[in-house]
VEXDREN-2710 file (C-alpha; in Angstrom, 1 decimal):
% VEXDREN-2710
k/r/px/py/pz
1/UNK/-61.0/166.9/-73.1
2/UNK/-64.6/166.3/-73.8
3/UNK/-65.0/168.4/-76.4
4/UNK/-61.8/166.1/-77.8
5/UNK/-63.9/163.1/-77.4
6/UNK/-67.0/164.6/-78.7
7/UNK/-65.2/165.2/-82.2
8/UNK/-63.2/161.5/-82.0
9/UNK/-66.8/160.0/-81.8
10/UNK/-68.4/162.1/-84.1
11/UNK/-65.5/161.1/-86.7
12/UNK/-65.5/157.6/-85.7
13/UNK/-69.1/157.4/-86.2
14/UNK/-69.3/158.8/-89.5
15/UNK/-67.0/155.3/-90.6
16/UNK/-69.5/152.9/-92.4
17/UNK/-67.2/150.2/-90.2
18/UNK/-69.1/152.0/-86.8
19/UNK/-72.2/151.1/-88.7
20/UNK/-71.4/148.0/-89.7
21/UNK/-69.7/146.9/-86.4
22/UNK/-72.9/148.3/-84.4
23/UNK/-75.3/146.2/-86.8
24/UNK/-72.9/143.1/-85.6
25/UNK/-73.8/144.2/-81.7
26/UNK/-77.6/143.3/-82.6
27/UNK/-77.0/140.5/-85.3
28/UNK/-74.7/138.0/-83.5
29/UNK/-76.1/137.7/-80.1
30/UNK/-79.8/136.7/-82.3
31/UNK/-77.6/133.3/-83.9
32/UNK/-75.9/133.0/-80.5
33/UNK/-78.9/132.3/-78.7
34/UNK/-80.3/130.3/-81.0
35/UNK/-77.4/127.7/-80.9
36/UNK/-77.1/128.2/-77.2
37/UNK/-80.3/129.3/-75.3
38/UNK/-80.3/127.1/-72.9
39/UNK/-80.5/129.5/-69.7
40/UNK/-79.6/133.3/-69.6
41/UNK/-75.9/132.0/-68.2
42/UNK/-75.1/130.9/-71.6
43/UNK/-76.8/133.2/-73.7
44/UNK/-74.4/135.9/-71.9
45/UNK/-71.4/133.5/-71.8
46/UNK/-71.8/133.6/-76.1
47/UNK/-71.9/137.2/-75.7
48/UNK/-68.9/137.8/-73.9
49/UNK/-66.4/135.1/-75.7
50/UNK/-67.8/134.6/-78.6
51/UNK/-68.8/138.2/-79.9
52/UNK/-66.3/140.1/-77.6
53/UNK/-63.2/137.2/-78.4
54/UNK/-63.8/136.6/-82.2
55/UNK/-65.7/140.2/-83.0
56/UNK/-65.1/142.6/-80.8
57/UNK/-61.4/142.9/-80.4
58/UNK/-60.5/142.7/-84.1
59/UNK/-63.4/145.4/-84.7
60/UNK/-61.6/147.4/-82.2
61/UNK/-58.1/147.1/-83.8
62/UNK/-59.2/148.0/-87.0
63/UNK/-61.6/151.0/-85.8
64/UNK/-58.3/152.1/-83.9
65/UNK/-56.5/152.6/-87.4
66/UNK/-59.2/154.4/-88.6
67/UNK/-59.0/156.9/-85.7
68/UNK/-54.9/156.9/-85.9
69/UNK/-54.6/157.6/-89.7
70/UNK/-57.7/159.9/-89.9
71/UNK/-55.0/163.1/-89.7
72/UNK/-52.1/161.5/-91.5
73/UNK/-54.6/160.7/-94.3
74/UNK/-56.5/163.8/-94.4
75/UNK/-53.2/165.9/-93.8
76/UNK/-54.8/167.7/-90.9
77/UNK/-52.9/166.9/-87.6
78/UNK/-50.9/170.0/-88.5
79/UNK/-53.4/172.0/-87.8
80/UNK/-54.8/170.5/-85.0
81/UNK/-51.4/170.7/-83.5
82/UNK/-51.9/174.5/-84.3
83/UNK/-54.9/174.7/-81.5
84/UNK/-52.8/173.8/-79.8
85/UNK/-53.6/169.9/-78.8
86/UNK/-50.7/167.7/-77.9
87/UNK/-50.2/164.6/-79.3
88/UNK/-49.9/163.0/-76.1
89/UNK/-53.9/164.0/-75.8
90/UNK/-54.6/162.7/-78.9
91/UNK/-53.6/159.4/-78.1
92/UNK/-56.2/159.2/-74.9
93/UNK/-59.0/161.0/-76.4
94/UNK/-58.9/158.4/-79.4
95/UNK/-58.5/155.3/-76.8
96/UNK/-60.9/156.6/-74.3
97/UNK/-63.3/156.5/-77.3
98/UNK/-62.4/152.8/-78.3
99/UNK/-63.0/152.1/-74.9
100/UNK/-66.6/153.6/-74.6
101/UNK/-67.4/151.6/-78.0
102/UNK/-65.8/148.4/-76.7
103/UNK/-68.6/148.9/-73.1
104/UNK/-71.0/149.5/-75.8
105/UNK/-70.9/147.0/-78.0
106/UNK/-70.9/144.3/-75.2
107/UNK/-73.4/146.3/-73.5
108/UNK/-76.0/146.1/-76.5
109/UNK/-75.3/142.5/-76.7
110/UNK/-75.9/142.3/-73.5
111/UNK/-79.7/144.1/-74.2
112/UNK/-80.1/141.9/-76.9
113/UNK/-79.5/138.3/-75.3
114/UNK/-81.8/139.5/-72.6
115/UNK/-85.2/140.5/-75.0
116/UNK/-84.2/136.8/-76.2
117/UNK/-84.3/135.4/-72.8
118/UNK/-87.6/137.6/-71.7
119/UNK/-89.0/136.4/-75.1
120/UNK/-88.3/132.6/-75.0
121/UNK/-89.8/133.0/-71.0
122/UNK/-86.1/131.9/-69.8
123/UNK/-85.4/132.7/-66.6
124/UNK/-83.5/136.4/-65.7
125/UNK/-80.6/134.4/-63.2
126/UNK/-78.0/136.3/-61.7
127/UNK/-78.9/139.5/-63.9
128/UNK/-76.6/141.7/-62.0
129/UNK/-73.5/139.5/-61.8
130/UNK/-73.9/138.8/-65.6
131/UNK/-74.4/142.3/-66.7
132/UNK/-71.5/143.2/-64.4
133/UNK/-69.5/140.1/-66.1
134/UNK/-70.5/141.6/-69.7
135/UNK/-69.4/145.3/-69.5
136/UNK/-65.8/144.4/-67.2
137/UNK/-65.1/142.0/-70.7
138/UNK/-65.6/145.2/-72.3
139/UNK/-62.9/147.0/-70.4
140/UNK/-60.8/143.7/-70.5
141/UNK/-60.6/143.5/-74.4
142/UNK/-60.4/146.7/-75.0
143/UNK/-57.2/146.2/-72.8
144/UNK/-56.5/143.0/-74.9
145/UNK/-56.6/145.1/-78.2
146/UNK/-53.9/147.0/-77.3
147/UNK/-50.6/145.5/-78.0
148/UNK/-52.1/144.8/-81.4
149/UNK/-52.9/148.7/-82.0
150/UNK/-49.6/149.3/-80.7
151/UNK/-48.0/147.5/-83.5
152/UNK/-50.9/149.4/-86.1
153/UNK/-49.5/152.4/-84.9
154/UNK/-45.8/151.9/-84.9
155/UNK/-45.6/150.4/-88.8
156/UNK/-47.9/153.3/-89.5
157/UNK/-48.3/151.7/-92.9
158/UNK/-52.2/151.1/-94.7
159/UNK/-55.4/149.3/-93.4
160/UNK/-54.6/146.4/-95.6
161/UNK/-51.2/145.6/-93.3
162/UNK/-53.9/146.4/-90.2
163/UNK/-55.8/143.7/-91.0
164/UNK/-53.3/141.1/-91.9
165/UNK/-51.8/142.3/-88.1
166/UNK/-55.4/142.0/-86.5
167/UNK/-56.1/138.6/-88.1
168/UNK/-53.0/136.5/-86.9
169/UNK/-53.1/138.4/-82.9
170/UNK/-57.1/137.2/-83.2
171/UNK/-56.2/133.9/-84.2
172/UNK/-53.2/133.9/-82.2
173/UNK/-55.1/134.4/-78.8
174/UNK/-58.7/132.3/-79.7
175/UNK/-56.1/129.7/-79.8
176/UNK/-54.4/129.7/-77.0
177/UNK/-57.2/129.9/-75.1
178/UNK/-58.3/126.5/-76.2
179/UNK/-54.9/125.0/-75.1
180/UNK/-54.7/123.1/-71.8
181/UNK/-50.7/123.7/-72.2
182/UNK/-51.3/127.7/-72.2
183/UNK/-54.3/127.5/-69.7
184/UNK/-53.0/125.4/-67.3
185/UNK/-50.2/127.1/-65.8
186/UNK/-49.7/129.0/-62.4
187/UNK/-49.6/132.7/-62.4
188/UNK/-46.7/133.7/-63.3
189/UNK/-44.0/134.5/-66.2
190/UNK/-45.7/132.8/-69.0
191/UNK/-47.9/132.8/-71.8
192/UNK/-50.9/131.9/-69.7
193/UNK/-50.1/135.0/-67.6
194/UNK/-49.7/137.3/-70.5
195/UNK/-51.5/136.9/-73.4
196/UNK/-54.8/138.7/-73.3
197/UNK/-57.6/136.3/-74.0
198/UNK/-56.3/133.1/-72.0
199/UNK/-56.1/135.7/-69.2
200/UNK/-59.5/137.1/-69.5
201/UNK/-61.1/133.3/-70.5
202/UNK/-59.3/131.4/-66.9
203/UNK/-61.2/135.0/-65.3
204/UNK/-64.6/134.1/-66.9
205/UNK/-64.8/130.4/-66.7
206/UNK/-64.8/130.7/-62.9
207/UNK/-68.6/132.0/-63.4
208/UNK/-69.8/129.1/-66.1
209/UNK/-72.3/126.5/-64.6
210/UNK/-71.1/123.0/-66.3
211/UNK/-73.5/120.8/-67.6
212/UNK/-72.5/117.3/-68.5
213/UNK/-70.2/115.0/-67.4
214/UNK/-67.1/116.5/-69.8
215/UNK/-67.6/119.6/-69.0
216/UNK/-68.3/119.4/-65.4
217/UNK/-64.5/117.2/-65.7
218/UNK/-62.8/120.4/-67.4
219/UNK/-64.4/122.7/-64.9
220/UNK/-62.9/120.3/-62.3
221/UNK/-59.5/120.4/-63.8
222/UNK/-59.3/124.1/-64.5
223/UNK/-60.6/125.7/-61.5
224/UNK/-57.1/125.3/-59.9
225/UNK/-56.3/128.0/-62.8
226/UNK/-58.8/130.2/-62.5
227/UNK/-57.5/134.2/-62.0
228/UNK/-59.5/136.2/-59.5
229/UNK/-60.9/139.4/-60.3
230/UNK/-58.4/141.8/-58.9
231/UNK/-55.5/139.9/-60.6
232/UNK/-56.9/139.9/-64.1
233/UNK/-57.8/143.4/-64.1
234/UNK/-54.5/144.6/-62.5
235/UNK/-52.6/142.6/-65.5
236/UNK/-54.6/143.8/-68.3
237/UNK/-54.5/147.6/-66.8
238/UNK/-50.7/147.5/-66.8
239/UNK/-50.3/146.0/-70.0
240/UNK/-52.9/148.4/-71.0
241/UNK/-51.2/151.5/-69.2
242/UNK/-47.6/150.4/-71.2
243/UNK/-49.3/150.2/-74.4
244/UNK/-50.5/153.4/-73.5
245/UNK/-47.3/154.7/-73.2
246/UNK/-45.6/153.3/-76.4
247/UNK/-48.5/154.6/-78.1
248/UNK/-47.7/158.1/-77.2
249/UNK/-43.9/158.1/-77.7
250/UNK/-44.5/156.7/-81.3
251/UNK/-47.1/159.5/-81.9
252/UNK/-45.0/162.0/-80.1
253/UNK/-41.7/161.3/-83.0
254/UNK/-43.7/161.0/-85.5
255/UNK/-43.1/163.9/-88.0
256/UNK/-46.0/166.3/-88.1
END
């Protein structure tokens, strides 16, 4: 199996999109702060929903159909079925490896929002809690990328219909997780419940520090819908772990 991942991540970094989604690890947080560098809270709160919600996830979606058509395209899944590798083991190996880039990335944006802090003397607060906040969004939207790669997966059609896919789920979720009609429900069988980045968003904004009189009135108003830990990971994991599934069963019909 490591071997497995060792040639996924060699493959995957070879893409000039690795590169180019890398360079956006270092780039964004440097604008982030200088919009909102307040205290080191906020730096990392830009980091998380800002990078992870409007970068991050569609980076991983579209990384993930580079990794799913790399043998349909190059006409070599024959012969790595020869090996013999099933293709049930393809399908973890490639999403173990979107998940290690998905820690990453947040991970160097976390590195980077902190040199900004050190730099502009701001205060270290809470380093712990927010590095521990920054890599579990990691796990969290990779989770959240899922049913999106899913559907990549199952039309099994070209990186243009990829993108058109990745662009209205991205849309789709930053904007429901501006809606108090989404937010504001009780856990439960609804869209507040089950669509990734509301979830992850009523987790997070349990940990913001409000400042000013509207947003200490939203905090207020919210915090009766705020998901502890243990809940939000446990739904993401089982959406994940059903994606997961689907994932393999398409794979596994697919004609070699």
């Amino acid at each position: 199996m490591l071997r497995l991942i060792k040639c996924e991540f060699w493959k995957f970094k070879r893409t000039k999109l690795f590169s180019l989604a890398m360079l956006v690890a270092f780039v964004f947080p440097v604008f982030n702060a200088m919009l909102s560098a307040a205290d080191f809270a906020s730096i990392q709160s830009g980091v998380r929903e800002d990078s992870g919600f409007l970068l991050l996830m569609p980076l991983l979606i579209i990384l993930a159909s580079k990794l799913f058509f790399t043998e349909q395209d190059n006409d070599t899944l024959k012969n790595l079925l020869c090996i013999p590798i099933s293709k049930k083991r393809m399908v973890l190996v490639k999403l173990l490896v979107l998940l290690l880039f998905s820690v990453v990335f947040q991970t160097v944006g976390f590195a980077v929002g902190t040199v900004i802090a050190v730099a502009q003397n701001i205060p270290l607060t809470d380093f712990v809690l927010q590095f521990a906040l920054t890599a579990a969004t990691g796990v969290l939207l990779w989770a959240a990328a899922l049913p999106c790669i899913v559907l990549v997966v199952w039309f099994n059609k070209s990186y243009i219909l990829s993108v058109i896919i990745v662009f209205f789920y991205t849309l789709l979720n930053y904007i429901m997780h501006f809606s108090d009609a989404v937010l504001m429900q009780p856990l439960g069988f609804n869209v507040g419940t089950f669509m990734p980045i509301p979830m992850i968003f009523r987790w997070l904004y349990q940990f913001h520090i409000p400042i000013g009189k509207i947003q200490i009135e939203f905090y207020n108003r919210f915090s009766q819908y705020f998901v502890p830990t243990s809940v939000c990971f446990c739904v993401l994991l089982i959406e994940a772990a059903i994606c997961t599934f689907l994932m393999i069963r398409i794979y596994q019909r697919r004609e070699n």
